[in-house]
C-alpha positions as CSV (number, residue, x, y, z in Angstrom):
1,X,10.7,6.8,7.5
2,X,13.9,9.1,7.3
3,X,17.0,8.4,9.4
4,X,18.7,11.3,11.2
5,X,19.9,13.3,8.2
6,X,16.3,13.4,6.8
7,X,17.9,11.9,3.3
8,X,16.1,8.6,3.3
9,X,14.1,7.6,-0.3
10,X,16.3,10.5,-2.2
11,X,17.7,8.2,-4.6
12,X,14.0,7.5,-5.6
13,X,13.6,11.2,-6.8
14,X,17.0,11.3,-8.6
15,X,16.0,8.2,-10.4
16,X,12.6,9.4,-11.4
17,X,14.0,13.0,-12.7
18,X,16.3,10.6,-14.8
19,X,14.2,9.0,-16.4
20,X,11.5,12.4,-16.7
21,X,14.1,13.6,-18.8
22,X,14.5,10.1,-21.3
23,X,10.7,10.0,-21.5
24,X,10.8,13.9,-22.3
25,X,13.4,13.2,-25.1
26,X,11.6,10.5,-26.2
27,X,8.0,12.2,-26.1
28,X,9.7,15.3,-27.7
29,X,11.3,13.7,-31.0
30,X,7.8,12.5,-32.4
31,X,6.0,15.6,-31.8
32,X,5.5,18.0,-34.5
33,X,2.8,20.7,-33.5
34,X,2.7,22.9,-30.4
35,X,-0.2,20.7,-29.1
36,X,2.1,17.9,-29.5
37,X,4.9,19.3,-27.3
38,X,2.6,19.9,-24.9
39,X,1.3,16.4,-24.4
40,X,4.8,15.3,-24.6
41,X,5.7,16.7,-21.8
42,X,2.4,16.1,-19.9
43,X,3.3,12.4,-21.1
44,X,6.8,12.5,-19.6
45,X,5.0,13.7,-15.9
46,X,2.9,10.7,-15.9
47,X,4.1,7.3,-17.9
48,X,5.1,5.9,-14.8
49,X,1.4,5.5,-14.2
50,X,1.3,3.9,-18.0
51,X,3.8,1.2,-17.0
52,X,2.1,0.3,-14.3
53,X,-1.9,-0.2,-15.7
54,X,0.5,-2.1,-18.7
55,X,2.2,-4.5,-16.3
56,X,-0.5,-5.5,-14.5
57,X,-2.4,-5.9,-17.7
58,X,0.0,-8.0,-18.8
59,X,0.1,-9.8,-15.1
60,X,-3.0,-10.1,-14.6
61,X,-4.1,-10.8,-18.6
């Protein structure tokens, strides 16, 4: 649902390009080969998804 500006959930996508980048940086500094880059920065598109299928492992044991 947006309001009248059409603005409404932007923060969500601010906070998610934040923390693309940290996961990028992080990804980034343990690769080494050209592969390696690659899937770091397919890694950085997707860990949210990773955090989740971990939490409710952990939840859900």
């Amino acid at each position: 649902m947006t309001d009248r500006s059409g603005t409404a959930g932007a923060g969500g996508g601010a906070f998610y390009g934040l923390a693309f980048i940290g996961a990028l940086v992080y990804f980034w500094q343990q690769a080494s080969t050209f592969g390696e880059y690659v899937l770091a920065v397919l890694k950085a598109l997707v860990w949210p998804a990773f955090l989740v299928y971990e939490a409710f492992g952990a939840l859900l044991g």
